[in-house]
C-alpha positions as CSV (number, residue, x, y, z in Angstrom):
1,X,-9.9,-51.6,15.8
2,X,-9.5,-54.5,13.1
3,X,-11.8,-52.7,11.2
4,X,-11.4,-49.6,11.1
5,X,-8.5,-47.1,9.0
6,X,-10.1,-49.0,5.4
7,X,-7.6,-47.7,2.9
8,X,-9.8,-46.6,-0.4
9,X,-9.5,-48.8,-3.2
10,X,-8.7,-45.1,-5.0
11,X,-6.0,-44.5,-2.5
12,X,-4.8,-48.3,-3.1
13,X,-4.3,-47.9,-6.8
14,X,-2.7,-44.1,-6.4
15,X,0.1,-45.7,-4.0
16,X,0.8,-48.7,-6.3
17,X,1.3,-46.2,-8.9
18,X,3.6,-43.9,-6.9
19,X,5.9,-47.2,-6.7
20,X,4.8,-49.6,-9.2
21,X,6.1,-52.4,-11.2
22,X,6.7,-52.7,-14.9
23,X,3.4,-54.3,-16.5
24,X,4.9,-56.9,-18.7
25,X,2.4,-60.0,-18.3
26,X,-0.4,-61.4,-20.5
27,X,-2.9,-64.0,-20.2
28,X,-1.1,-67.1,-21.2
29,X,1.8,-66.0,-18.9
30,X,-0.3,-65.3,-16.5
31,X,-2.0,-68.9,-17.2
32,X,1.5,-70.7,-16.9
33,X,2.3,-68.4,-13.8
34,X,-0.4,-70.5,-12.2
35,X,-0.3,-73.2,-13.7
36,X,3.6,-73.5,-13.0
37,X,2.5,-72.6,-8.9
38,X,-0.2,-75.6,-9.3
39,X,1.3,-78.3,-10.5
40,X,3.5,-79.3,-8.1
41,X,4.5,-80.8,-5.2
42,X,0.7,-81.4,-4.3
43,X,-0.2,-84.5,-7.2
44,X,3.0,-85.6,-7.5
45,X,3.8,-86.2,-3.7
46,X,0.2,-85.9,-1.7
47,X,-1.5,-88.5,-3.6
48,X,-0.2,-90.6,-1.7
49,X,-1.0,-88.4,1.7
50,X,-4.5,-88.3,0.6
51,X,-4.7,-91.7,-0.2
52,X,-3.6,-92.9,3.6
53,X,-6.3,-89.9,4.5
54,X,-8.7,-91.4,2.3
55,X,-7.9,-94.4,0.2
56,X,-10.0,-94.3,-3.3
57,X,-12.2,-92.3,-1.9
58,X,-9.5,-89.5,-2.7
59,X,-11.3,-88.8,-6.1
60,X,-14.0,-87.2,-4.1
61,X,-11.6,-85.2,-2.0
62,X,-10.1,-84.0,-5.4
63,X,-13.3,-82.8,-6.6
64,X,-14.6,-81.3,-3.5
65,X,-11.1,-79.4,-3.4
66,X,-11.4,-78.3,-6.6
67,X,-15.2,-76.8,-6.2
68,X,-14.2,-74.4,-3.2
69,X,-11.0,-73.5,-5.0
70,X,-13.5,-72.8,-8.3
71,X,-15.5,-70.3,-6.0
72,X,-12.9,-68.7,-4.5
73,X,-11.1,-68.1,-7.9
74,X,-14.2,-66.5,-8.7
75,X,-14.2,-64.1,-5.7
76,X,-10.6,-63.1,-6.6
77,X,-10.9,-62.8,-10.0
78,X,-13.4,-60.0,-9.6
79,X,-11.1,-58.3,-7.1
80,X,-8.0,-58.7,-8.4
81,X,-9.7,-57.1,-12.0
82,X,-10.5,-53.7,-9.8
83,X,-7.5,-53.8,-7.7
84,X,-4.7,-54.9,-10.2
85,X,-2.2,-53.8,-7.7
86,X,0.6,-56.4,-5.7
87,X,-0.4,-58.0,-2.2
88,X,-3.4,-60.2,-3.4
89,X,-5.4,-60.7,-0.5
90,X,-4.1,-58.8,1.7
91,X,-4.7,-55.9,-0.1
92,X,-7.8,-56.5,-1.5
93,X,-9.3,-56.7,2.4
94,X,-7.0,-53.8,3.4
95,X,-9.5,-52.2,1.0
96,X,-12.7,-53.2,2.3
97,X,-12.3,-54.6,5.3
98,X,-9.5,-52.9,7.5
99,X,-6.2,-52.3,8.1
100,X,-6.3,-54.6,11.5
101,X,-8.0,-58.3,9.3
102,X,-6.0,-57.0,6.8
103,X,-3.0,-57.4,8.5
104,X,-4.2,-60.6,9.6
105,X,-4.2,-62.0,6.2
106,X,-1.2,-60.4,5.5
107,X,0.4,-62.9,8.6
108,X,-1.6,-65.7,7.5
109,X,-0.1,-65.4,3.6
110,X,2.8,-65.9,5.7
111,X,1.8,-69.7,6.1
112,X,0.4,-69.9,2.5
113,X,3.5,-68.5,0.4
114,X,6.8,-69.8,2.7
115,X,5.1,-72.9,4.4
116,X,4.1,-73.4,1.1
117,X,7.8,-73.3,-0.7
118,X,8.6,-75.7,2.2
119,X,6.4,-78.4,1.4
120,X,7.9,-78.5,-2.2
121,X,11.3,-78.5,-1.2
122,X,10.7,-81.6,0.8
123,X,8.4,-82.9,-2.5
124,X,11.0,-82.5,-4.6
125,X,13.8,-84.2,-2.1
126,X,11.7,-87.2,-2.2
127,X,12.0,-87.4,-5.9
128,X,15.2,-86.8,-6.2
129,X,16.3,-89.3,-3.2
130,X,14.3,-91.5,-4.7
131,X,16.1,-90.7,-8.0
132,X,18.9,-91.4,-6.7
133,X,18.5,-94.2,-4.8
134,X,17.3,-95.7,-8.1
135,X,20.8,-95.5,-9.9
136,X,23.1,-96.7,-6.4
137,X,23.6,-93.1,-5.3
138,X,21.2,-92.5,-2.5
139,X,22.3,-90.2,0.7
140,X,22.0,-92.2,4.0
141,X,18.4,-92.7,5.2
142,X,18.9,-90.0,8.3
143,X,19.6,-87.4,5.5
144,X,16.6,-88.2,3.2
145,X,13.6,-87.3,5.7
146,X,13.3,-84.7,8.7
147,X,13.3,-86.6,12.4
148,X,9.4,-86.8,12.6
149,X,9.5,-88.7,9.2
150,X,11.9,-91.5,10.2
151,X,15.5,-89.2,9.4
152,X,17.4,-86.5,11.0
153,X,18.2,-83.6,8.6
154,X,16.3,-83.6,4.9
155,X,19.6,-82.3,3.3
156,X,18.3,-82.0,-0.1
157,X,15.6,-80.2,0.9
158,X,17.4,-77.8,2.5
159,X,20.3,-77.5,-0.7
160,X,17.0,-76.8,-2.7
161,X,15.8,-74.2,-0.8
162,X,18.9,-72.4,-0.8
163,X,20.0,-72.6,-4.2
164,X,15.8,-71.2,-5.3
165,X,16.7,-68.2,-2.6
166,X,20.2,-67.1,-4.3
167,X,18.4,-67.8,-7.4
168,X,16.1,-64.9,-6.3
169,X,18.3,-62.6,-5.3
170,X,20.4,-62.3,-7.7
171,X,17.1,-62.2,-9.9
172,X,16.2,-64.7,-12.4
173,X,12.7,-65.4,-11.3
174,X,11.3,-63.3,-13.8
175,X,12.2,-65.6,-17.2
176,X,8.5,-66.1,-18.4
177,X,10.1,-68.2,-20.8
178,X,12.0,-70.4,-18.6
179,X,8.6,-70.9,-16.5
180,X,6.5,-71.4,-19.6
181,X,9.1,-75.0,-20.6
182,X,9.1,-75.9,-17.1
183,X,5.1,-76.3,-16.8
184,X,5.6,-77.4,-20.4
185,X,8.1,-80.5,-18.5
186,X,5.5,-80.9,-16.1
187,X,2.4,-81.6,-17.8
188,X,4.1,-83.6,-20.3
189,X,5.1,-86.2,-17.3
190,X,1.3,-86.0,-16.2
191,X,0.1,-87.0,-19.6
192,X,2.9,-89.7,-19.5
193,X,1.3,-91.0,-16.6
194,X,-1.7,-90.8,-17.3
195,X,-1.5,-92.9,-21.2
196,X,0.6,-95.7,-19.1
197,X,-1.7,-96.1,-15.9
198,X,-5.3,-95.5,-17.1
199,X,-5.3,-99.1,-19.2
200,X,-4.0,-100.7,-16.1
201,X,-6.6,-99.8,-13.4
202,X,-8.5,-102.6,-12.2
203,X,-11.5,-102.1,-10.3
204,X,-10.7,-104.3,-7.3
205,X,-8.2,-101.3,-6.5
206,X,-11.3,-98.9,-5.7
207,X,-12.5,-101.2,-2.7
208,X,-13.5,-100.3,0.0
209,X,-13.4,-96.9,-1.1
210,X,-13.7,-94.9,1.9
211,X,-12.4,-97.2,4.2
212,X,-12.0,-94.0,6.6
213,X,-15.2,-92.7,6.3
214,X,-15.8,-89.5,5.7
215,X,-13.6,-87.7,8.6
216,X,-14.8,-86.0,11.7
217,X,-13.7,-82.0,12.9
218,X,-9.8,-81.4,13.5
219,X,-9.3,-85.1,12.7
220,X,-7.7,-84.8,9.3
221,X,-8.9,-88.2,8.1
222,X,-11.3,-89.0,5.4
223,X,-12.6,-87.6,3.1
224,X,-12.9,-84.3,4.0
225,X,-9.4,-84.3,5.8
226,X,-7.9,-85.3,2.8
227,X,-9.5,-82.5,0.7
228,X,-8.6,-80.0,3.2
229,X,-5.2,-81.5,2.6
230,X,-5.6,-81.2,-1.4
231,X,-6.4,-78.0,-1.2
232,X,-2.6,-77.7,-1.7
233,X,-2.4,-79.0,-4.9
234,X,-4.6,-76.4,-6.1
235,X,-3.4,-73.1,-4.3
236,X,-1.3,-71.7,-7.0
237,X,-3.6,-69.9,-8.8
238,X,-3.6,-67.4,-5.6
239,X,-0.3,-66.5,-7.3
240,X,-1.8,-65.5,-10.1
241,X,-3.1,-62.3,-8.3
242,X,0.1,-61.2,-6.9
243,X,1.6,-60.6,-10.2
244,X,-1.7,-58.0,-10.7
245,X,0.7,-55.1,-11.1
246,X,2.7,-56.9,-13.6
247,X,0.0,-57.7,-16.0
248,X,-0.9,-56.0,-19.0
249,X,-4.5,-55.4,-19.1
250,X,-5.5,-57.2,-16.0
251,X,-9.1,-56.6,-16.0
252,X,-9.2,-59.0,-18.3
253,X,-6.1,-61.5,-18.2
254,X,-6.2,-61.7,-14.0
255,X,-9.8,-63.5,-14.7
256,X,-8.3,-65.9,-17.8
257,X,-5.1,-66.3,-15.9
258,X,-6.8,-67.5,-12.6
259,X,-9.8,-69.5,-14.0
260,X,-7.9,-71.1,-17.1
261,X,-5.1,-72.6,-14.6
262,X,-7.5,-73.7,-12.4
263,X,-9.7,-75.8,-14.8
264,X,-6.7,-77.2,-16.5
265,X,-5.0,-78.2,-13.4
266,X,-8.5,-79.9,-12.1
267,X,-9.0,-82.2,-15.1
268,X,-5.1,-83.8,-14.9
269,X,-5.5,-84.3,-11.5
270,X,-8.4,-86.5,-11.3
271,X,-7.2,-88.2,-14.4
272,X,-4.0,-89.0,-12.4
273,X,-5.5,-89.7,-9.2
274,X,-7.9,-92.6,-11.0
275,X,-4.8,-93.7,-12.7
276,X,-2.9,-93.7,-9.6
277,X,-5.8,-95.9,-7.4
278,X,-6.9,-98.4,-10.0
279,X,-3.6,-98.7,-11.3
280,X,-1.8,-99.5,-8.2
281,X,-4.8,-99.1,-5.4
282,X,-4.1,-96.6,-2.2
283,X,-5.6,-98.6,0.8
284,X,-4.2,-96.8,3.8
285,X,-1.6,-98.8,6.0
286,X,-2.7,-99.3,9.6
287,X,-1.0,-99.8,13.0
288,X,-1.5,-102.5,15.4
289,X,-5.1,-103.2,16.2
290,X,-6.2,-101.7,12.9
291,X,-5.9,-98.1,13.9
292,X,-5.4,-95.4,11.9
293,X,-2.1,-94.0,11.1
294,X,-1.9,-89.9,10.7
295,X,0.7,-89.1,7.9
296,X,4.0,-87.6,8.6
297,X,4.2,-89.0,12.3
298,X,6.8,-91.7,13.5
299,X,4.3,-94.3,13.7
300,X,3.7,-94.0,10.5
301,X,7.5,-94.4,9.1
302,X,7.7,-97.5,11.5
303,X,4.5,-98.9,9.6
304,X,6.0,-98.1,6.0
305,X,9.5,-99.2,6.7
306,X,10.1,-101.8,3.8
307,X,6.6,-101.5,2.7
308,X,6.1,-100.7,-1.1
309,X,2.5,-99.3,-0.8
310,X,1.5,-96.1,-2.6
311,X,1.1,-93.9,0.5
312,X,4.1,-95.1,1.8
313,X,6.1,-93.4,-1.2
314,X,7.7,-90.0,-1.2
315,X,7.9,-90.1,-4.7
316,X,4.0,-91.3,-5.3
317,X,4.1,-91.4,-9.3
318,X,6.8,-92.7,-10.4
319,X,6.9,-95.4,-7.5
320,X,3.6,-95.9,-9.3
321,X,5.1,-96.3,-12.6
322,X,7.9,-98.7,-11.1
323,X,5.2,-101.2,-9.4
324,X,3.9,-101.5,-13.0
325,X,7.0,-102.5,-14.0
326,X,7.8,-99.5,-16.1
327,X,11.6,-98.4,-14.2
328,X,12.6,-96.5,-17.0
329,X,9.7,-94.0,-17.2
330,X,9.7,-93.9,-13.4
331,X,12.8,-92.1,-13.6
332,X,11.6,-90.2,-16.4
333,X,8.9,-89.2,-14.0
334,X,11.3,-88.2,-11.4
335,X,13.7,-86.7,-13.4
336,X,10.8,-84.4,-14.8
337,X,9.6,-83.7,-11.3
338,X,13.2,-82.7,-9.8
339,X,14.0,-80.4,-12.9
340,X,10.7,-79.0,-12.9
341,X,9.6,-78.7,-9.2
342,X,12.1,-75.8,-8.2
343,X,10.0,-73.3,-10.2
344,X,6.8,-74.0,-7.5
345,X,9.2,-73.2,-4.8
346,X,10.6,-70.0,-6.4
347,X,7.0,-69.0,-7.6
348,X,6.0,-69.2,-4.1
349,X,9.0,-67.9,-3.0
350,X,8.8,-64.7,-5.1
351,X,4.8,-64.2,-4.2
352,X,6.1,-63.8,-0.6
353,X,8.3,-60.9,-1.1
354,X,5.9,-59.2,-3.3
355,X,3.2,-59.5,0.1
356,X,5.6,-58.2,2.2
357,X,7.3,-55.7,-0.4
358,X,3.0,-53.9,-0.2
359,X,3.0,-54.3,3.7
360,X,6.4,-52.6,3.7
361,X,5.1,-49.8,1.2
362,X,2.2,-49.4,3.6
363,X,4.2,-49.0,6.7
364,X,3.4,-52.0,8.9
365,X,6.3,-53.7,8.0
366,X,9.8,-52.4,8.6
367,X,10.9,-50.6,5.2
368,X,14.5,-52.4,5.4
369,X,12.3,-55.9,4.2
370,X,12.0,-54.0,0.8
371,X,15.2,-52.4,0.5
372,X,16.8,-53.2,-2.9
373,X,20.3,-54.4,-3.8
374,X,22.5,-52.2,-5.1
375,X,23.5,-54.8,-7.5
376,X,20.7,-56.9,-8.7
377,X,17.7,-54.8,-7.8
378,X,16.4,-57.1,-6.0
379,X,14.6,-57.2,-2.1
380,X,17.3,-59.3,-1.0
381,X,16.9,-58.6,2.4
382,X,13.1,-60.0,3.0
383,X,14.2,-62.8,0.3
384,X,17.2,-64.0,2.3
385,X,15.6,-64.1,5.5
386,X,12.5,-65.7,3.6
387,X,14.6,-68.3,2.1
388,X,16.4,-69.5,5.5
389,X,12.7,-70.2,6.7
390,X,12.2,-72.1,4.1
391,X,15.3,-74.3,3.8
392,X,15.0,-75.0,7.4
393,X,11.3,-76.1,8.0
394,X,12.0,-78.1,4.9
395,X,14.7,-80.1,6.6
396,X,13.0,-80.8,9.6
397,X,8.9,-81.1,9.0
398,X,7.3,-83.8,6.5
399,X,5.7,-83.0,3.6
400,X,2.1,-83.6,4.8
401,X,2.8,-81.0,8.4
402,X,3.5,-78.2,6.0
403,X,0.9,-79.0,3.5
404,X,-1.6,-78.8,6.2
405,X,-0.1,-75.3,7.9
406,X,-0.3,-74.2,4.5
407,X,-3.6,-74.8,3.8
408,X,-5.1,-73.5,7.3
409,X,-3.9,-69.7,6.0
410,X,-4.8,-70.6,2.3
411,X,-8.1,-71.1,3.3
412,X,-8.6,-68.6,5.7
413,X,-7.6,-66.2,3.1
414,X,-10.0,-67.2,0.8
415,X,-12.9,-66.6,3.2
416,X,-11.7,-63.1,3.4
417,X,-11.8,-62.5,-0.1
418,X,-15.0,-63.9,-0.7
419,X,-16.3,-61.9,2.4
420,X,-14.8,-58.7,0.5
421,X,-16.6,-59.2,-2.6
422,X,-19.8,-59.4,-0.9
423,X,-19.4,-56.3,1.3
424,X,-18.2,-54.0,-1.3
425,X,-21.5,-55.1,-3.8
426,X,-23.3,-53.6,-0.7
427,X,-21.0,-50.4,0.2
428,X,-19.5,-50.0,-3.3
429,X,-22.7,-51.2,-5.9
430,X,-21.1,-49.1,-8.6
431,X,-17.9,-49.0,-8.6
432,X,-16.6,-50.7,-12.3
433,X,-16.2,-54.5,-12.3
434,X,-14.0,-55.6,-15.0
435,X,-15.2,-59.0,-13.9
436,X,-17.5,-59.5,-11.9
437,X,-18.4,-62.8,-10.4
438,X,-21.3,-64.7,-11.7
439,X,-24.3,-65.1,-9.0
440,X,-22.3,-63.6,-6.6
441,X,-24.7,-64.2,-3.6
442,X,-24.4,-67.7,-4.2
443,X,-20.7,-68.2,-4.9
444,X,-19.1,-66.2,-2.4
445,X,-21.6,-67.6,0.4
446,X,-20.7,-71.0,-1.2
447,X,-16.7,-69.8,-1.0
448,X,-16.9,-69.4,2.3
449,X,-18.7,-72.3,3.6
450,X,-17.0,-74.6,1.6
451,X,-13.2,-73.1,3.1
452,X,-14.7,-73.2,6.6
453,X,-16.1,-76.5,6.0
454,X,-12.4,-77.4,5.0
455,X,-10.6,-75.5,7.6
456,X,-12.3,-77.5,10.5
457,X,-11.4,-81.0,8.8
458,X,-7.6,-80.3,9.3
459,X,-5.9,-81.8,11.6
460,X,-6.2,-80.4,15.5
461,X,-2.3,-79.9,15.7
462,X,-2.5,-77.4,12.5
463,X,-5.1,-75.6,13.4
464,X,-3.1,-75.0,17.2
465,X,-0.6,-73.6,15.2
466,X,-2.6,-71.3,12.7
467,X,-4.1,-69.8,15.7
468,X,-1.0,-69.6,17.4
469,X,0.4,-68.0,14.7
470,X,-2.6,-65.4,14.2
471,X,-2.1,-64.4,18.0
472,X,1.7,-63.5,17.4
473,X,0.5,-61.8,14.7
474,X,-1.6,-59.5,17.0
475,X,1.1,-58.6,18.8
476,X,3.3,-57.4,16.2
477,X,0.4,-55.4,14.2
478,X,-0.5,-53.8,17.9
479,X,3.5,-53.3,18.9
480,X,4.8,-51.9,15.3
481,X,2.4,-51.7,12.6
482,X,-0.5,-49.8,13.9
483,X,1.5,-47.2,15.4
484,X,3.8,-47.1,12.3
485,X,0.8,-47.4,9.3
486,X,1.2,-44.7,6.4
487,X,-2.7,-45.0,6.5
488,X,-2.7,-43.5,10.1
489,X,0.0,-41.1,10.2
490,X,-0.5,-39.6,6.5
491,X,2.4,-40.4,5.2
492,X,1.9,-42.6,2.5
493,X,5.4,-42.4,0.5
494,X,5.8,-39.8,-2.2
């Protein structure tokens, strides 16, 4: 059954077109689109994850991120440049691979997009607690973190999460501009970073520099389980390929919009990350005995109360900054970070609604999720009860949870695409390809190894829930959407 009804990639592109969104988008928005989804709450909060994953030895987990990201970019960019339609994976596999998987993606986006915009929400509360705590103004300590992170209630994070959601609604997430200065804010406080803590590394800082070894399946240590968590900080360019049907010539700006992003985003990050060690080392603190502490658990807060190490921080690069005695461009650093994170958060936001908005249009979804108000033209129903999601796990999970339940549907996404682009060079040899991915029976192969290589390494509680998730997922697609699929009933929407 989950792979049968395959909807034509013909049939794909007729129904976007019956319903379709204004094209609008060229490469270098495109290239800020995911570059402004990248850069985020992944270098500028889970360095210092990584770094009590991995210590130094987080420069390889950066680059090994970055090459199964590189491959699967590949795989989409080739898709998204014949399918230029909205629902990114999902409906690239509803194309080759099934209605039923591509459901499943569909649910596992789920974990990618609003997970996702919950993990920057608490990113950007740690900033701007730590902000504020800076100038005599901090909340009490049971309002900064959620009550698995040594708090109660992350109230900012929540605050954030609504104010993005109302933002949406009433529709201001489509200012190019105003994304364009806010990646602008971004990588100008990277390359701050990077001039002031690059003459101050010192390589004492890089030893030992796997002092976790290289990690062991469903462990999340090391590092591979600090890749698989890195995987975050590269995600965004996924979002590139949701705004498809926005994008003016997309068989050839989807490829420059996803690949550009990518290799831009790669090249600050290891130049932060080596600023970030050798500047101010990342040795991971330990519990009694030596053992190893797993981020975002209780023991862990206990171990960094008072403690001024690097992984300890919620606010990894500017507390970098302030340990070289640089306050002032510290908070520079986290003023940057809490004006400019909220557009990751509405950028992920917004590429959940467009998911859902396709699965609506294709009938397994309820067609109220993509009803429009009357007012702002907007789906503010799917957006509100997106945005609740979001504010809440926000202001109860820690930074590193999310990151993690993120990445398990991230990366099981990315097999699925790379899977796609294999089977349709088989079933589909010549159908046009705009772009079409350069030794394809090495990369996508490569693609999928490397994500399932990555997918094991996280952490045994995540992967619990990604399957858990998956199964409820069944259930729904079996209860409501295979009996109510436009595909199966012919009645794909005028």
């Amino acid at each position: 059954m989950l792979f049968k009804r395959v909807k034509p990639l013909d049939q794909i592109l007729a129904t976007a077109e019956k319903k379709a969104l204004t094209r609008q988008l060229g490469a270098f928005q495109l290239t800020m689109l995911g570059m402004g989804a990248i850069i985020g709450t992944g270098i500028f909060v889970l360095t210092a994850e990584a770094g009590q994953k991995a210590g130094p030895g987080m420069m390889i987990s950066f680059v090994i991120a970055a090459v199964v990201c590189a491959l699967a970019a590949l795989a989409y960019a080739e898709l998204a440049s014949m399918v230029p339609v909205a629902g990114s994976a999902y409906t690239y596999t509803y194309g080759v691979l099934g209605e039923g998987l591509a459901w499943i993606v569909g649910w596992a986006l789920v974990l990618e997009y609003t997970i996702a915009a919950s993990t920057v929400c608490v990113g950007w509360s740690g900033y701007m607690n730590g902000l504020l705590a800076n100038h005599g103004l901090g909340l009490p300590a049971f309002l900064r973190a959620g009550p698995m992170d040594g708090g109660a209630f992350n109230l900012l994070a929540f605050l954030i999460g609504a104010v993005v959601t109302f933002l949406l609604v009433i529709g201001t997430s489509k200012s190019a501009k105003v994304n364009s200065i806010l990646v602008l804010i971004k990588v100008i406080a990277l390359t701050v970073f990077i001039v002031i803590a690059l003459p101050r590394v010192q390589d004492t800082n890089f030893h030992p520099f796997t002092p976790n070894g290289w990690g062991n399946p469903m462990g999340g240590i090391g590092v591979l389980g600090a890749a698989a968590s890195i995987v975050f900080a590269y995600i965004g360019f996924d979002a590139v390929s949701t705004a498809a049907e926005e994008t003016k010539n997309p068989n050839r700006n989807i490829p420059i919009g996803l690949i550009g992003s990518l290799g831009i985003c790669t090249v600050y990050y290891l130049l932060v990350s080596y600023g970030a060690i050798g500047s101010v080392g990342a040795q991971p603190v330990t519990g009694p005995g030596g053992a190893m502490l797993q981020p975002g658990t209780p023991e862990m807060a206990e171990a960094c109360n008072g403690s001024a190490a690097l992984v300890c921080s919620k606010e990894a690069l500017a507390h970098a900054l302030r340990v070289l005695h640089h306050n002032w461009w510290g908070d520079v650093i986290g003023a940057a970070a809490s004006i400019a994170l909220p557009s990751v958060i509405l950028t992920m936001t917004y590429g959940q609604t467009r998911i859902f908005f396709t699965m609506a249009r294709d009938g397994l979804l309820p067609a109220s999720f993509s009803k429009i108000h009357p007012r702002f033209h907007t789906p503010h129903v799917i957006t509100l009860t997106t945005g609740l999601f979001v504010s809440l796990f926000g202001a109860i999970y820690p930074v590193g949870q999310l990151a993690d339940i993120t990445n398990s549907g991230t990366l099981f996404a990315f097999m699925m695409v790379a899977i796609g682009v294999m089977v349709l060079r088989v079933t589909q040899p010549d159908r046009k390809r705009p772009f079409r991915t350069p030794l394809a029976w090495v990369v996508c192969p490569l693609a999928v190894l490397g994500c399932l290589l990555l997918f094991v390494n996280l952490p045994a509680r995540t992967l619990i829930v990604f399957f858990g998730w998956g199964l409820a997922g069944l259930v729904v697609y079996y209860l409501y959407g295979r009996r109510k699929s436009h595909l199966a009933n012919g009645t794909e929407p005028a």
